[in-house]
N, C-alpha and C positions, 0 to 999 in steps of 0.2 A: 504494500500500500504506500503508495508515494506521499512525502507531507504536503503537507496542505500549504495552499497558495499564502501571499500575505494578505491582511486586507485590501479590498478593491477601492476605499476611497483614497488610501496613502498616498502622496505623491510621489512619481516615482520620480528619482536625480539621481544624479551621478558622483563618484567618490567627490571629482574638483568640485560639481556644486556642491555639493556638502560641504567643504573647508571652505571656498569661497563665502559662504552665508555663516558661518562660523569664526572667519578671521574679519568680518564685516563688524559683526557683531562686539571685536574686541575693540578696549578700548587704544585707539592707537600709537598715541604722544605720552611722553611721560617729562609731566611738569613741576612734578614733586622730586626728591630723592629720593631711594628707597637702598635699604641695610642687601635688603636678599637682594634683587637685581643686581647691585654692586659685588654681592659677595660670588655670582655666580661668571661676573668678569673678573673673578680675579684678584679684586679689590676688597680688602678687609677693611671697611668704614665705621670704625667704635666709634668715633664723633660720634655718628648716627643714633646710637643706641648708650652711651653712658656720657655724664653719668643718668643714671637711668630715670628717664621722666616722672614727674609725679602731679597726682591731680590735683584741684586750687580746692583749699579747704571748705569753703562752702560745699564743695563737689562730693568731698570726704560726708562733710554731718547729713546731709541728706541723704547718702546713698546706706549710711551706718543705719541711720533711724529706719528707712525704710527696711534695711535686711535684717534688723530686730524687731518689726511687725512678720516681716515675712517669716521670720524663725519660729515665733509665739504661734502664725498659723498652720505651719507643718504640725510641727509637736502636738497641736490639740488638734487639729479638725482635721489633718489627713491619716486614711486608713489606708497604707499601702497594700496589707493585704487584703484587704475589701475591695479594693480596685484588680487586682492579681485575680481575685476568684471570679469576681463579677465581668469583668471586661469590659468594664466601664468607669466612669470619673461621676462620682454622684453630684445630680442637679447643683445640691446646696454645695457641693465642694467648688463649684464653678463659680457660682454667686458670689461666694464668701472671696473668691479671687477677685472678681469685680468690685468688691466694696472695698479690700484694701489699695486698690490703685494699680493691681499686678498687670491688667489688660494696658495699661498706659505708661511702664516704664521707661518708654524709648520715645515715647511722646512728651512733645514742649508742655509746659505747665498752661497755656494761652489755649490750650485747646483740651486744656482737663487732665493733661499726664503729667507723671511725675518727674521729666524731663531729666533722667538718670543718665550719666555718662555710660559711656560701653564697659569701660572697668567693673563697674555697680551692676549693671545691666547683665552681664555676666558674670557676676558675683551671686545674683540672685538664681540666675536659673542652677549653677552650681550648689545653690543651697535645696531649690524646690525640687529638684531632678534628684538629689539625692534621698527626698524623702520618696517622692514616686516619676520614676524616669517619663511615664503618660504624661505627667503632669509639664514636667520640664518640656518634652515635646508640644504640649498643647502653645503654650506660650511661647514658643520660637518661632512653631512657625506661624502664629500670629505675627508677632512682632519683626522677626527678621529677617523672614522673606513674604509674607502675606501683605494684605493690602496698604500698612501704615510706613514702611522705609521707602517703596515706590513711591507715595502722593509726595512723603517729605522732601524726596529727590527730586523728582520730575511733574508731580502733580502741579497745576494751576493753584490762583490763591482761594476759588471758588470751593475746587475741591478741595482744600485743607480747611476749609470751613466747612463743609456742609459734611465729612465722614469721620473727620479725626475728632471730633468730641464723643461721636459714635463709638468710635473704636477706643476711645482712651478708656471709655466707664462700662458698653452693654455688650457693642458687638464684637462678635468674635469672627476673626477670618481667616482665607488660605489663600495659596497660591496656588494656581492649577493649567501647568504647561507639558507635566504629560500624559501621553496615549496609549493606547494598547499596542501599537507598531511604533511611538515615535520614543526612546531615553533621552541619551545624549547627544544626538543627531538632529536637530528641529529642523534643520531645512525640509525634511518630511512630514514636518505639521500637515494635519489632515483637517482638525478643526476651521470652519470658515466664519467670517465677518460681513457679510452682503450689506453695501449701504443700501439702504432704502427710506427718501425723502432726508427726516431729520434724524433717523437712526440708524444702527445697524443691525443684521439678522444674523445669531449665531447659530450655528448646528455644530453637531459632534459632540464626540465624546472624551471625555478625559480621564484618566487615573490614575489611583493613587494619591486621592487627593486628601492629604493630612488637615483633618480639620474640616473638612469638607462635610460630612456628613451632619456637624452641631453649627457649620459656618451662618453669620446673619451677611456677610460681605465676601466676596471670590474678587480675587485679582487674575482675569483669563486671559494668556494667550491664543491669540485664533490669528487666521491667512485672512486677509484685507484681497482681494481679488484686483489688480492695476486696470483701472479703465479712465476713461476721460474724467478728469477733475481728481483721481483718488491715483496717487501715488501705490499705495498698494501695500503690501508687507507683511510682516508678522508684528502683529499690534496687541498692546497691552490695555484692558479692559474693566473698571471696575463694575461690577454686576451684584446687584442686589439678590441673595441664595435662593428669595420666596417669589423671585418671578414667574409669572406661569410660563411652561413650557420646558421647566427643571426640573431633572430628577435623578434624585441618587438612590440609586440600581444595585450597589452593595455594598456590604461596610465587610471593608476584607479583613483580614485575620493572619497571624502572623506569630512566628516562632515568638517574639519578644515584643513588648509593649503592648499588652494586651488591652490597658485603656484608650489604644490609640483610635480616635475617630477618624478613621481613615477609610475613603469609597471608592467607588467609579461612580462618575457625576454625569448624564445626558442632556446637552444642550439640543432640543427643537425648537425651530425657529424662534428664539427668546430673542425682545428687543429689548435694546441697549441702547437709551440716551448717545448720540455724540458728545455729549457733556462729558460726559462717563471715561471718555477714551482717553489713556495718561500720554501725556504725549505727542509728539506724530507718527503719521501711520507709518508702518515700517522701523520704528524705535522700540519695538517689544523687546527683542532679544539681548540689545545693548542696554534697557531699563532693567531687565531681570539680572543680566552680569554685573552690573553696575552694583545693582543692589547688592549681591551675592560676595562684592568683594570684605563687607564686613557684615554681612550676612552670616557668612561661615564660622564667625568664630564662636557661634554661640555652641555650636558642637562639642569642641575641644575644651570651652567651659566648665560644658556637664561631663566629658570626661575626666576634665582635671577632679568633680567630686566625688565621681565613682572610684579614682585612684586615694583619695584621700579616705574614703570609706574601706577599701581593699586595705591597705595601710595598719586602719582602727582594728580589721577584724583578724588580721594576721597577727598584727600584736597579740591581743588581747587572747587567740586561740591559741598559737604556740607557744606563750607561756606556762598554760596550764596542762596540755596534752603531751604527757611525756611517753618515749618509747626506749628501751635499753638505758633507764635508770636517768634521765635527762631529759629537760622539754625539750620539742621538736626542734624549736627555734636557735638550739646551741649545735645540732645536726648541721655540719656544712650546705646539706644538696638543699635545704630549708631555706638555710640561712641567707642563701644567696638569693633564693626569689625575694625573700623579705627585704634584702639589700637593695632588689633591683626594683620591685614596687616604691620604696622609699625615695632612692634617687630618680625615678621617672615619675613620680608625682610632682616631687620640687622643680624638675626642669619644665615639666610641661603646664604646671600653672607658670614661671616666669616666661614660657613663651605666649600665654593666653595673656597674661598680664600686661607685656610689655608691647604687644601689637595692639590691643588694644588701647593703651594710656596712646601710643602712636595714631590711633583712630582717631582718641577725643581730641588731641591737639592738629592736628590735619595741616602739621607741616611735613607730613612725609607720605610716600602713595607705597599702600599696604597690601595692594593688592596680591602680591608673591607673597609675603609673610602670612596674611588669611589663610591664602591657601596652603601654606606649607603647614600654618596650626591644626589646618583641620585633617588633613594628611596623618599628619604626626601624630596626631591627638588619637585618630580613629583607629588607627593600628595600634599605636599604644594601650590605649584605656583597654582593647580587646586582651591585648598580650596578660596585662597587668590582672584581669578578673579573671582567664584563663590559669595563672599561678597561687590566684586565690582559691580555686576551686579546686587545684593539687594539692595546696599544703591544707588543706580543710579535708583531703580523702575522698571518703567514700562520704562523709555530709556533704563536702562539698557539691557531690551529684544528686543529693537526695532535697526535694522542696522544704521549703519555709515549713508550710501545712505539716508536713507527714513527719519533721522534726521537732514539731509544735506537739504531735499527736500523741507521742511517746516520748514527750516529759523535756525535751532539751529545746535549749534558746533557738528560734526560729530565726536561723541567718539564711534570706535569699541569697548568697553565693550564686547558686547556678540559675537564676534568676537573672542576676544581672550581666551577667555572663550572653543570655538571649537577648537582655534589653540593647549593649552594647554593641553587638551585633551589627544591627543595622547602621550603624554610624561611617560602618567602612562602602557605605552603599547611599546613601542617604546626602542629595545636594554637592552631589560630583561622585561619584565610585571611586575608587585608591586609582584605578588603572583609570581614568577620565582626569582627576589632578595630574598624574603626572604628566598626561600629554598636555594639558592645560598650564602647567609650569614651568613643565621644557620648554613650552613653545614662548613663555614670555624670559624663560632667561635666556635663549638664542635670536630677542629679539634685535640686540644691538647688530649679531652679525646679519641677518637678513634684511637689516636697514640695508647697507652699507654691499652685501657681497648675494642679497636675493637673485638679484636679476640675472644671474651668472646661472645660478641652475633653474631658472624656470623654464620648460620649454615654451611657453608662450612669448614670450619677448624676442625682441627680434634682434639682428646681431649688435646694433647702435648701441641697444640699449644695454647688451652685453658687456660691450665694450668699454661704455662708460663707468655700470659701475665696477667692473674688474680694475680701472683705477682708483676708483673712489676707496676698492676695497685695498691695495696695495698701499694706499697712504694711512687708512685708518690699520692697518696689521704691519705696516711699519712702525709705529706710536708703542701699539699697544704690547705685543708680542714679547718685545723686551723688560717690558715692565713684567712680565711674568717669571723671570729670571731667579731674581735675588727681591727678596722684601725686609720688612722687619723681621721677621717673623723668623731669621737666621741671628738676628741680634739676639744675644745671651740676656740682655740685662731690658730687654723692651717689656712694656705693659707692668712696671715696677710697683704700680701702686694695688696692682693683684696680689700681691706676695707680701701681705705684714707678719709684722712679727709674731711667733708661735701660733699660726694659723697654715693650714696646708695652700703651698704654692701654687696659685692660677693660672699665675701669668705665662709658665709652660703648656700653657692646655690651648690660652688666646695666641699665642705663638705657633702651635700647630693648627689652627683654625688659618691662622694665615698664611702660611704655607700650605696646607691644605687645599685652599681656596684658589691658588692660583693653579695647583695641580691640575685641580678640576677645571678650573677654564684653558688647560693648554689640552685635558684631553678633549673638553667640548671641540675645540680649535680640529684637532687632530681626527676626529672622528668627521665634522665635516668636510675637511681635507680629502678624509676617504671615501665618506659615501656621497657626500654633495647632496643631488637632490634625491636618493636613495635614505637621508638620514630620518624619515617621516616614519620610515617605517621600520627602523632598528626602534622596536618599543621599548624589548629587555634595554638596551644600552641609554635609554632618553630614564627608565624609572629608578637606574640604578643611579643617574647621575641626578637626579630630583631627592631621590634617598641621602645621597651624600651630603647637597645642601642640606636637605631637614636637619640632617644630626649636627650640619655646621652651625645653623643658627640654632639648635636648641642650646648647643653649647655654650655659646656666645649667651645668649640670652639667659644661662642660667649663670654663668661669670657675673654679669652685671648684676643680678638680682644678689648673687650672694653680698657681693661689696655693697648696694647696697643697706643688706640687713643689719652690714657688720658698720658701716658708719654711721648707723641711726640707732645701732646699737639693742636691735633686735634680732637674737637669735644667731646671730651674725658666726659665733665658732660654730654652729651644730650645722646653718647652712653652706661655710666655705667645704666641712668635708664632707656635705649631700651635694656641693656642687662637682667635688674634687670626683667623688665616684661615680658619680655619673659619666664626668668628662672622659673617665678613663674607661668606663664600660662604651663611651660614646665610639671612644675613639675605635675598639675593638671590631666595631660594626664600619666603623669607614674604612677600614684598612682592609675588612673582608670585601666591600663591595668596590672599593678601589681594584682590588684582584680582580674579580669579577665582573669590571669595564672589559676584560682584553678574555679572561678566560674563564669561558661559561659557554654553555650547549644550545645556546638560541639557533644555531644552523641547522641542530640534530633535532631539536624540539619542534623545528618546522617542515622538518621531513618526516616524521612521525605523524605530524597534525596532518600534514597531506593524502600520509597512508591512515588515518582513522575517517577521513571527510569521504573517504573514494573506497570505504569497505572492506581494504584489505585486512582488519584486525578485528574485524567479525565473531570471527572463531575464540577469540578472547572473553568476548561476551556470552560464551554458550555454559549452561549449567546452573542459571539463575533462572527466577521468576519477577518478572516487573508489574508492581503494584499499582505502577499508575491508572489512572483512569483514561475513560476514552475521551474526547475532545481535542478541536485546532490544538495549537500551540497558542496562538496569540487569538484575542477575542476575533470577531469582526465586527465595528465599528458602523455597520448596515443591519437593520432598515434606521433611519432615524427617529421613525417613532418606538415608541419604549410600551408594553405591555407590563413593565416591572411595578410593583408599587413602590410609592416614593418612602425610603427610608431614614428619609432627612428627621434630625432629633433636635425638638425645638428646647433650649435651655428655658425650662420655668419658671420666673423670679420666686423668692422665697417668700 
C-alpha cells in the first residue's frame, strides 16, 4: 500500500522557494552589536557582556513584589497534581491568575499590565512553571508569542488600545501558524486570507495551537492571495476565538503537559476586520520572527527552574538513601550527575539572565543569544531531569500518585522528565535552531562572499563580490591568528585571590572562538554553496558557540556575585566546573567538525528511504493504527463539535 498523498490544499514550492520566503522573512541588517555574532567571527567581545548589566531599581521592587504574590499563589491555590490527573488547569486557577496581574506581565502598566522587564518576566514563569509546567506554558504562550508582543511591536496605536487592556486583565490568547502539512517551512502555508470589501475571509486549518482551545484572542497567520491593490503575502491576523465560523476540532494530548490547552482550530470563511491585520500584508512571517527573537527565552527560563528543582530533589534524596554503608551522593557515578545538575543550573540561569537584562536595555540585538538560550536551555533542562530520574532509580520511573499510594513523598521526577520534553520541539526544534543560527552566524560571510556561490547571479556579479570578499578575508583572517587569549596574565580581574581561576577558562573561550570561525572559514572554503546542507557540521559548530557563551556568560555572572558579595566563592567554583565540564564537550565536538560518519549516515538513510533494510524490520508487530500520516486539511466545512473551553469568571 503506497503512502498517502500530502494534502491537496498545501502549496506546492520548491527547496529555493522555501529559503527564498525564509531568508525574506529574516531580519537583515544588524544595527545593534551582538556578544554571539561577534563570538562566532572570531571575536571574543567581554565589553559586551561584563561587567554584567543590571536592572534600575525600580525594575528590581516591582518585579520582587510581584514574584512574592506570585509565590503566595502557587503555594496555596495551585494543585499540581490535580492538574496531572485531570488534564486540565481549573477554571478558578485561571481566574485567580487574572486577578493577580499574571495575564499582563509583559504589558505597559497604561494598558492595565504590570509592565515587568524580561528578567522578572522570566523570573516568574521560572517560578509558576515550577509549581505546574501547564501553567508556565499557558502564560508564555500568551505572552510571548500570542497576541500581546506582536501589537506591542508592530501593532497600530488603535490596536494597543482596543486589545491590550483585554489581554493584560480577561483575555487569554495564542499564536496559531501551524498546519497539518506546514512546521518549519511556511512558504507552504495553506491557510488563506481573501479580501472581500472591508475585510478579509479566512479558511483553513491550523494546529497545535497552545492555548487555542481556552483562547478569547488568536494571533493567525494565513496567505493574503497578490491581486490588484493587495500586495499579497503571508499576513498576520488578530481574530476574535468566538467568531462564527471557528472551530476547534480537538484538544490533542501528549506525553507531557497534560494541562496543556492545546487543538486543531478550523477557520471557515470567518471574517476578519482589516483593522485587525498587524501590519502589512506580506509582514506575517518577519512579525512572528521578530517577535520570537525574545520570544524564546521564556523557554530556557522555565528550564533554568526545572534544573533548580532537579538540584533540591537530588540533594535532599541522596543524602538520605544510602547503598554499601554511604549515601548515594558520596558514590562517585552519583556524584557527578549531582555535580553536573549543579553547574548547569548556575550556567544556564546566567545565560537566561544575562540575554535577557541584554533585552530590557536594547542596546545590543539578541537575537543569536535567544536562540542559542533556548537551544541550550532545551537540551539541557532534558539532560538534567533525565539524571534526576537515575539517581532517584526505580522512583524515579515510578509516578507522583503510585508513590503517594504507598506511603513515600510524591516526587514527579518522571513527570517532568515528559513535561521537559517538548521544549526541545517546541518554537524552533534543536535541529531548526541550528540551521537558524548557523545561518545568522555565517551571515557576515554571505554578505560579502554570497554571490560567488549562488548559481543564480551572473558572472558581474560574481566577480564583484569575489573582491569584495578578498578585501574583507584579507582584514579578517589574520586577526584569527594570535589573540588574547595566548596572553598568560589577560582577563586578571577573573582570578582573585583564594577563589578558583576564570580567567583560564575566558582565555580559552577566546581562542576557542577564533578556532571556530577559521573552521567556519574553512568548511566554506570546501563546500561553498554545498555548505546548506552539511547539517551534522553547521549543528556541531552552533553547539560549540552554545557552550562558548554559556561559558562566558557564566564567568560574568560568577564575578558578578563575588563583587556584590553574594555567594560569590560557592558561584566562582559552580562557574569553575562547569567551564571545565564545558570545555570537555567542545573539544569532543571540535573533533567531530572533521571526524564523524555524516557520509556513512547518508548512505545508510539512502538505503533505508529505497527499502533495502527491510528485512531488519521483520519479527515485530506494529501497533499503530490505521490512518494518513498527516491530516487533510479538506473539506472546509467541519462536522466536528466545537470544543472550544470558555474560562468562567469566578
Amino acid at each position: 500500500m503506497s503512502a498517502p498523498s500530502a494534502p491537496k490544499n498545501t502549496p506546492k514550492v520548491t527547496e529555493r522557494e522555501a529559503r527564498r520566503v525564509a531568508e525574506a522573512a529574516r531580519e537583515q541588517d544588524w544595527h545593534k552589536p551582538s556578544f554571539a555574532k561577534e563570538l562566532f567571527l572570531g571575536r571574543f567581545r567581554l565589553d559586551l557582556i561584563h561587567p554584567h548589566p543590571l536592572p534600575a531599581a525600580d525594575d528590581v521592587r516591582r518585579g520582587e513584589a510581584f514574584l512574592a504574590r506570585l509565590r503566595d499563589f502557587c503555594e496555596t491555590r495551585i494543585d499540581s497534581a490535580l492538574i496531572e490527573r485531570e488534564a486540565r488547569i481549573p477554571d478558578e486557577v485561571i481566574n485567580g491568575l487574572k486577578e493577580i496581574g499574571a495575564l499582563g506581565m509583559k504589558i505597559d502598566p497604561k494598558y492595565g499590565g504590570l509592565g515587568l522587564t524580561q528578567v522578572y518576566y522570566n523570573k516568574a514563569l521560572a517560578l509558576v512553571g515550577s509549581a505546574s509546567p501547564a501553567i508556565g506554558a499557558l502564560l508564555s504562550a500568551h505572552q510571548s508569542i500570542g497576541v500581546p508582543q506582536p501589537l506591542k511591536l508592530f501593532g497600530s496605536q488603535e490596536q494597543k488600545d482596543t486589545f491590550l487592556p483585554r489581554l493584560a486583565s480577561t483575555d487569554i490568547s495564542a499564536f496559531l501558524l501551524t498546519e497539518p502539512d506546514v512546521g518549519s517551512d511556511p512558504a507552504r502555508l495553506a491557510t488563506s486570507a481573501v479580501p472581500e470589501g472591508p475585510d478579509y475571509i479566512l479558511d483553513g486549518v491550523k494546529l497545535w495551537t497552545t492555548n487555542g482551545v481556552v483562547a478569547d484572542l488568536l494571533v493567525v497567520m494565513a496567505r493574503v492571495p497578490k491581486t490588484e491593490g493587495h500586495k499579497g503575502g503571508i499576513t498576520a491576523f488578530v481574530v476574535e476565538a468566538d467568531s462564527p465560523g471557528i472551530t476547534v476540532e480537538n484538544r490533542n494530548a501528549f506525553m507531557g503537559l497534560r494541562g496543556l490547552e492545546n487543538g486543531v482550530t478550523r477557520f471557515h470563511r470567518v471574517r476578519v476586520p482589516a483593522a485587525n491585520r498587524i501590519g502589512p500584508e506580506g509582514a506575517g512571517l518577519k512579525i512572528a520572527l521578530t517577535t520570537l527573537n525574545t520570544g524564546r527565552l521564556s523557554l530556557p527560563a522555565m528550564c533554568v527552574g526545572a534544573g533548580k528543582w532537579c538540584l533540591k530533589i537530588a540533594r535532599e534524596w541522596s543524602a538520605v538513601r544510602e547503598q554499601w554503608g554511604r549515601p548515594v551522593a558520596r558514590h562517585e557515578a552519583v556524584g557527578a550527575k549531582i555535580s553536573f545538575i549543579a553547574a548547569t543550573t548556575f550556567a544556564l540561569e546566567a545565560v537566561v539572565d544575562l540575554s535577557s537584562q541584554m533585552a530590557d536595555e536594547n542596546r545590543n540585538d539578541i537575537r543569536i543569544e535567544a536562540a542559542l538560550a533556548k537551544l541550550y536551555g532545551s537540551e539541557m533542562g532534558c539532560l538534567m531531569a533525565d539524571e534526576l530520574v537515575q539517581i532517584r532509580g526505580g522512583r524515579g520511573f515510578e509516578t507522583a500518585a503510585s508513590l503517594a499510594a504507598r506511603g513515600e513523598r510524591a516526587v514527579p521526577a518522571e513527570q517532568l522528565l515528559r513535561d521537559l520534553r517538548i521544549n526541545r520541539i517546541f518554537e524552533g526544534s534543536t535541529e531548526i535552531m541550528h540551521l537558524l543560527i548557523a545561518r545568522e552566524a555565517v551571515d557576515a560571510h554571505l554578505k560579502v562572499a554570497g554571490d560567488i556561490i549562488d548559481p543564480d547571479k551572473p558572472l558581474s556579479a560574481k566577480a564583484k563580490a569575489g573582491a569584495n570578499a578578498a578585501g574583507f578575508y584579507a582584514r579578517w583572517l589574520p586577526k584569527l591568528v594570535a589573540g588574547p587569549g595566548q596572553l598568560p596574565r589577560t582577563y586578571g580581574e577573573f582570578n582573585p585571590p583564594g577563589h578558583p581561576d576564570l580567567s583560564t577558562h575566558l582565555r580559552y573561550v577566546e581562542r576557542s572562538a577564533r578556532k571556530l570561525a577559521r573552521s567556519t572559514f574553512y568548511a566554506m572554503s570546501r563546500w561553498q554553496g554545498r555548505m546548506e546542507t552539511k547539517q551534522g557540521f553547521l549543528g556541531r559548530i552552533v553547539d560549540i558557540g552554545a557552550e562558548l557563551f554559556a561559558m562566558s556568560a557564566a564567568c560574568v555572572r560568577a564575578e558578578l556575585l563575588r563583587s556584590s558579595d553574594d555567594h560569590g566563592r560557592e558561584a566562582y567554583r559552580l562557574a569553575d566546573t562547569f567551564c571545565r565540564q564545558s570545555r570537555v564537550r567542545v573539544e569532543e565536538l571540535f573533533t567531530r567538525l572533521w571526524s564523524n560518519t555524516d557520509d556513512l549516515d547518508r548512505r545508510v538513510v539512502d538505503g533505508v528511504l529505497s527499502g533495502a533494510y527491510t528485512w531488519l524490520e521483520e519479527g515485530i508487530i506494529d501497533p499503530s493504527g490505521e490512518g494518513p500520516w498527516i491530516a487533510d486539511a479538506d473539506p472546509p466545512e467541519t462536522h466536528h463539535p466545537n470544543l472550544r473551553r470558555v474560562i468562567r469568571p469566578s
